[in-house]
C-alpha positions as a Python dict, from the first residue, in 0.01 Angstrom:
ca = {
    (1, 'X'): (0, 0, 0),
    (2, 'X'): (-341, -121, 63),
    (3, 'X'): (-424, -405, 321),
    (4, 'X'): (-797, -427, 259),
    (5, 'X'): (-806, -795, 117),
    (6, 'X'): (-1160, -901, -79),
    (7, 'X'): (-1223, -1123, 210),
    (8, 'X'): (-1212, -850, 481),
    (9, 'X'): (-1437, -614, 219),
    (10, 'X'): (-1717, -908, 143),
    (11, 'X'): (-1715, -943, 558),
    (12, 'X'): (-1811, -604, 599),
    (13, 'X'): (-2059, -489, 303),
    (14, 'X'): (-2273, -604, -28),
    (15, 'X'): (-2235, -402, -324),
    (16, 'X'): (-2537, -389, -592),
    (17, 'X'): (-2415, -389, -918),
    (18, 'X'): (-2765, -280, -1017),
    (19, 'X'): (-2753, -21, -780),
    (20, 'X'): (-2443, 91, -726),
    (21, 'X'): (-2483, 119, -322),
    (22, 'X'): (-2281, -78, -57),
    (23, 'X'): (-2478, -170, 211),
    (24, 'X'): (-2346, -276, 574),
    (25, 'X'): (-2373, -657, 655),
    (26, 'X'): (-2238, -557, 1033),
    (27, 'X'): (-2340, -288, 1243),
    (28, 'X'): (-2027, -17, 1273),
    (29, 'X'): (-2110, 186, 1608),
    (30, 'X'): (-2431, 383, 1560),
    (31, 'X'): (-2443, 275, 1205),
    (32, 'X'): (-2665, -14, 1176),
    (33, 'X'): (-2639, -333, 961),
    (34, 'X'): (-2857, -263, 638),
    (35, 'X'): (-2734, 112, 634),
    (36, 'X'): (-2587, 213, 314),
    (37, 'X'): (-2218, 266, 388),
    (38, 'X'): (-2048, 585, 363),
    (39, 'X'): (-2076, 955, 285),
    (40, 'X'): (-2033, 1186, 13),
    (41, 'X'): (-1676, 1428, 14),
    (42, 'X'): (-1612, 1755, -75),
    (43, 'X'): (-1563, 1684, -456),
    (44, 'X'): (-1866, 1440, -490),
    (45, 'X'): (-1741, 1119, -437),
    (46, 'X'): (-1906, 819, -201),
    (47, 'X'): (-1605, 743, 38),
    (48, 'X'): (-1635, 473, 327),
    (49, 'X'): (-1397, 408, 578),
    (50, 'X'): (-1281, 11, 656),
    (51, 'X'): (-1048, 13, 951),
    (52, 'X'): (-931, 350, 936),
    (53, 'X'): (-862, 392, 659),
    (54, 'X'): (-1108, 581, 362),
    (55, 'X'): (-1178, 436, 54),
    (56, 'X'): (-1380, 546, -302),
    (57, 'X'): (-1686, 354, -305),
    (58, 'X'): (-1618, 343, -737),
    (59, 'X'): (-1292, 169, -661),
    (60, 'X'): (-1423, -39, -407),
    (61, 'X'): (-1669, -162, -641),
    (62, 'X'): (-1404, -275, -905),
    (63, 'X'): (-1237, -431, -615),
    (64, 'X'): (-1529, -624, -507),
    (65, 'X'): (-1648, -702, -858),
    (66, 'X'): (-1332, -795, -1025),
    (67, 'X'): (-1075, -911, -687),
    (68, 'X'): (-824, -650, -819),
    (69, 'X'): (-738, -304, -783),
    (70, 'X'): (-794, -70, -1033),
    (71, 'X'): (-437, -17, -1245),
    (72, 'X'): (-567, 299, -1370),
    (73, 'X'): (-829, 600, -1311),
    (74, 'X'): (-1190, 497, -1306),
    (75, 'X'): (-1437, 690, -1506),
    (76, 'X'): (-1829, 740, -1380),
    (77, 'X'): (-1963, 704, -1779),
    (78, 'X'): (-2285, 946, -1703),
    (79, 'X'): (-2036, 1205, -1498),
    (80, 'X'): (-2260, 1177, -1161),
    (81, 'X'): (-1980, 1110, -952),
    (82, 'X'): (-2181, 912, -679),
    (83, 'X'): (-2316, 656, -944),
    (84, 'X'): (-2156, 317, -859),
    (85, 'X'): (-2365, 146, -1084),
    (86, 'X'): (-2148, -148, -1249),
    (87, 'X'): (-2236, -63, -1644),
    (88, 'X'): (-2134, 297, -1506),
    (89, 'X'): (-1802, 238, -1439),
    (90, 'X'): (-1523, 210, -1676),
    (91, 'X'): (-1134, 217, -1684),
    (92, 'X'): (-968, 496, -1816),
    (93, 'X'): (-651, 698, -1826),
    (94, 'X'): (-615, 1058, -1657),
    (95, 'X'): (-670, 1243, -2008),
    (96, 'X'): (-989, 1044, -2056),
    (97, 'X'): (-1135, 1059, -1767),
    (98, 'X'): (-1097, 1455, -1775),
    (99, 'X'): (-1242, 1430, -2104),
    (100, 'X'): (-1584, 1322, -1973),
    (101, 'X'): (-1670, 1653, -1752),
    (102, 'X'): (-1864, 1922, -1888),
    (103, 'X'): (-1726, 2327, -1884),
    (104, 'X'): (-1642, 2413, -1591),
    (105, 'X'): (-1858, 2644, -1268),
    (106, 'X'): (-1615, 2920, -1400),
    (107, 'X'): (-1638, 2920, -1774),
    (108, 'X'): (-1758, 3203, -1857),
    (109, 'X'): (-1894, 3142, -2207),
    (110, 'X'): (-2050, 2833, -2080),
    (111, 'X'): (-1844, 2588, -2365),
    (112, 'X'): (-1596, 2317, -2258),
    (113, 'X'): (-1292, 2443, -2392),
    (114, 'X'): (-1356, 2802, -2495),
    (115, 'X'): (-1259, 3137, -2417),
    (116, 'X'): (-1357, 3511, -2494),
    (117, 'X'): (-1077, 3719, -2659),
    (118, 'X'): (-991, 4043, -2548),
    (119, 'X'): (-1143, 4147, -2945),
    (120, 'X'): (-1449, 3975, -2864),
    (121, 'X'): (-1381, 3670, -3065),
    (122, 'X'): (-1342, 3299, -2924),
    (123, 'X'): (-1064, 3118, -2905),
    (124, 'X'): (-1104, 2676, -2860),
    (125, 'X'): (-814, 2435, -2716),
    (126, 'X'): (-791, 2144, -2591),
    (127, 'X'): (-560, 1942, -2318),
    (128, 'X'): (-423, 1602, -2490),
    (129, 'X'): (-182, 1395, -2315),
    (130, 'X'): (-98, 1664, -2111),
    (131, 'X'): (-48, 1878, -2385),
    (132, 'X'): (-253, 2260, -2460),
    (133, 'X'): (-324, 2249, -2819),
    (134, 'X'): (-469, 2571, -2965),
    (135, 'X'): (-760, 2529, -3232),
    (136, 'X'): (-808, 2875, -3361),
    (137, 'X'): (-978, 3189, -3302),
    (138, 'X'): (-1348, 3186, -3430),
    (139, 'X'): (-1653, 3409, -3464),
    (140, 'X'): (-1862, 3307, -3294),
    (141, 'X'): (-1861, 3040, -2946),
    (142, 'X'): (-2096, 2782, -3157),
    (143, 'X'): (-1746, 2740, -3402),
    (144, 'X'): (-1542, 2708, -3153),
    (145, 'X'): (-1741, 2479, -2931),
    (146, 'X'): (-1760, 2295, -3246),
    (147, 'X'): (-1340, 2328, -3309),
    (148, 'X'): (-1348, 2147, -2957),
    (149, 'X'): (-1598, 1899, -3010),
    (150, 'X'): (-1450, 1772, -3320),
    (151, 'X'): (-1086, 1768, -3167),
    (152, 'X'): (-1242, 1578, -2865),
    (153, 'X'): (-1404, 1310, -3035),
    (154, 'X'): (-1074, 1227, -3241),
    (155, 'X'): (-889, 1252, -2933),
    (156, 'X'): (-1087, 1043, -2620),
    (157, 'X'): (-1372, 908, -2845),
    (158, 'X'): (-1668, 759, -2600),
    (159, 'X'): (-1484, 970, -2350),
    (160, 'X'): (-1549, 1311, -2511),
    (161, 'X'): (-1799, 1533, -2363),
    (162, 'X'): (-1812, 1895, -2522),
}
């Protein structure tokens, strides 16, 4: 349930489209007016707090922008999770917007969506609709990053990112 109404939000900050920052219009304790509003969290993301209560600055940008809350996940297009930039931003569901991250700090073959085999191949698959789907062992990691990257594109499109 949220209470923040677009009225209360417009009171308190200006968002840039261009920019991506919200600035304060009021001063908020030591905080003065002008400040850019809000901090970074533990997983990257621009929070502020209105009234209590914290909110992502990407969804308060849709909210500001559009005078609706976002139905679904939000996607940052360019992955940099503290880029509020309007053209940045971009509806998408939960498979998509995993789609658009690169391998993760622990892979250790350095490919989105490969592994090593215990024979020293490498094996590709891919999470669709909350579904594993295995691709195949291969060779070498440049065929299977390729498996993955071909599987990705037919499955999120503009969302893939190999």
């Amino acid at each position: 349930m949220r209470k923040l109404t677009l009225t209360r939000l417009k009171e308190l900050l200006r968002y840039d489209p261009v920019t991506g920052e919200f600035r304060w219009l009021v001063r908020r304790g030591h905080v003065m007016a002008g400040a850019i509003a809000g901090s970074i969290n533990s997983v990257g993301h621009r929070q502020i707090e209105i009234d209590g209560r914290k909110y992502l600055a990407h969804v308060l940008a849709w909210f500001y922008m559009l005078g609706v809350w976002p139905e679904t996940d939000l996607d940052h297009e360019s992955t940099v999770k503290d880029d509020n930039r309007w053209s940045n931003l971009r509806e998408a569901s939960r498979s998509q917007n995993v789609a658009n991250t690169g391998a993760r700090k622990n892979n250790k073959v350095g490919v989105k969506g490969v592994t090593t085999l215990p024979s020293g191949r490498f094996a590709a698959s891919i999470k669709v609709d909350g579904k594993q789907i295995y691709l195949g062992s291969f060779d070498t990691v440049e065929a299977a990053g390729k498996a993955y990257k071909f599987r990705a594109d037919e499955a999120f499109g503009e969302f893939a990112r190999a």
